[in-house]
N, C-alpha and C positions, 0 to 999 in steps of 0.2 A: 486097766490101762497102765502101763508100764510109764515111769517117770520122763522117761526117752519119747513115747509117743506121745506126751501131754506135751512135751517141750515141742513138737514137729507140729502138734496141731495150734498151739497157741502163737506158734511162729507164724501158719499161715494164717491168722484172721487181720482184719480192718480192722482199723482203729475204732475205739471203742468211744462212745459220748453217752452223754443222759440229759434229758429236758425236765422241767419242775413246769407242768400245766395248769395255772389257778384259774378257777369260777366263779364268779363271783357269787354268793348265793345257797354254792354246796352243789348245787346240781347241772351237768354238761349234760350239752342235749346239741342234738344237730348227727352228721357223719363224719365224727370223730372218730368212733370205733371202727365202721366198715372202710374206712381210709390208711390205718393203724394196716389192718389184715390186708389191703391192697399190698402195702410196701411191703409186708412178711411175702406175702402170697407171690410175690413178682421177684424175691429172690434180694433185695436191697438192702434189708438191714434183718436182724435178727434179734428178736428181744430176748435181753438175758435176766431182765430183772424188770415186775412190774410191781409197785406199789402206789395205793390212794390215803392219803391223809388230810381230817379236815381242821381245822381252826374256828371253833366259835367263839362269839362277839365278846366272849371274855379273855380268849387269846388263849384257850387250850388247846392242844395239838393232840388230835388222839390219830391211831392207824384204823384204814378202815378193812374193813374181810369186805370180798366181793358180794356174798348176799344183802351188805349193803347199800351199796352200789346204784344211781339211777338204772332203766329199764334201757338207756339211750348206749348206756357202756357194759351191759349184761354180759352182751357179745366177746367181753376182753375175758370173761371168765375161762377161756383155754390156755392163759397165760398163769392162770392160780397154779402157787408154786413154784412159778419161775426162780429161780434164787441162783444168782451167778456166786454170791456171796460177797458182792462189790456195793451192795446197796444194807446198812443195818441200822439200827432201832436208832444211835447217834445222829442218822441221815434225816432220821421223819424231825428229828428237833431243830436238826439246822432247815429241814425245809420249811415249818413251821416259823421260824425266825424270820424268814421271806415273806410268807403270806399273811395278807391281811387278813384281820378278822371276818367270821362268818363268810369262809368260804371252802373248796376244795382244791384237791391238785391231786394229779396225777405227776409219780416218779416214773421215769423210762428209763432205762439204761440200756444200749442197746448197742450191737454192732454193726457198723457197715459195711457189708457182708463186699457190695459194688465195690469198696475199693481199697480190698483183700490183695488182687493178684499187685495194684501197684504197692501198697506197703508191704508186701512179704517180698519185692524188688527193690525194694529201699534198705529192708535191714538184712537182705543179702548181699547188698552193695555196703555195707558197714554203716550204711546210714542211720540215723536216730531222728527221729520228730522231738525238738527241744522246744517250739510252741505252737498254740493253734487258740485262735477263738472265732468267735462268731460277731457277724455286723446285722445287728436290726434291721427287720424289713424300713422301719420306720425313719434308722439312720440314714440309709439308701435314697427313699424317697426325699425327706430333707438334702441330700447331696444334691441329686436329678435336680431341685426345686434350686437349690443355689446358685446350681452352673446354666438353666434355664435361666435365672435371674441376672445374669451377669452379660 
């Protein structure tokens, strides 16, 4: 791929985000995984980058390979090897500095594929995305719960 077509493809993708998912325990279990492969599967987001690291009760961080893996996230093994190159070894330390002891996480990085055609219409419009964060399900609820109280 020619330097030209890397810059035409990377022009049109979404914006790109990552989640740090921790367990308490080391082990996820539930429809994590097959919910993960819906949003692939439906065209939404596209994983560029999976990685699992865990932290035991002494607060060491090690990276984990998918064969060790619960039997609950087996299924995420089609993403072994993912590597967009945005996700590296510095990453598992600082997600390790977040999670608490004797637990797991799961790193995502991923793009959102859904809303591609508007930001590749923004930064053809000379537009820039200069912030963005995310509000807690939980801040949410607390708002609802303030303005119901008032």
């Amino acid at each position: 791929m020619t330097d030209e077509e890397t810059f035409d493809r990377l022009e049109e993708m979404g914006p790109i985000d990552y989640l740090v998912i921790e367990w308490p325990g080391g082990r996820p279990h539930g429809d994590v995984a097959p919910r993960l492969l819906e949003l692939v599967d439906a065209g939404l987001i596209r994983v560029l980058d999976l990685a699992f690291v865990a932290k035991d009760a002494d607060g060491n961080v090690t990276a984990l390979d998918f064969e060790q893996l619960a039997d609950d996230v087996v299924e995420l093994s089609i993403f072994e090897g993912a590597a967009s190159g945005l996700l590296g070894e510095e990453d598992h330390a600082e997600v390790g500095a977040v999670m608490e002891p004797d637990t797991a996480a799961a790193v995502i990085v991923f793009e959102n594929v859904w809303a591609a055609p508007f930001a590749t219409a923004v930064r053809r419009s000379g537009g820039q995305l200069v912030a963005g964060g995310r509000i807690p399900v939980q801040a949410m609820l607390a708002a609802l719960d303030a303005v119901e109280a008032a």
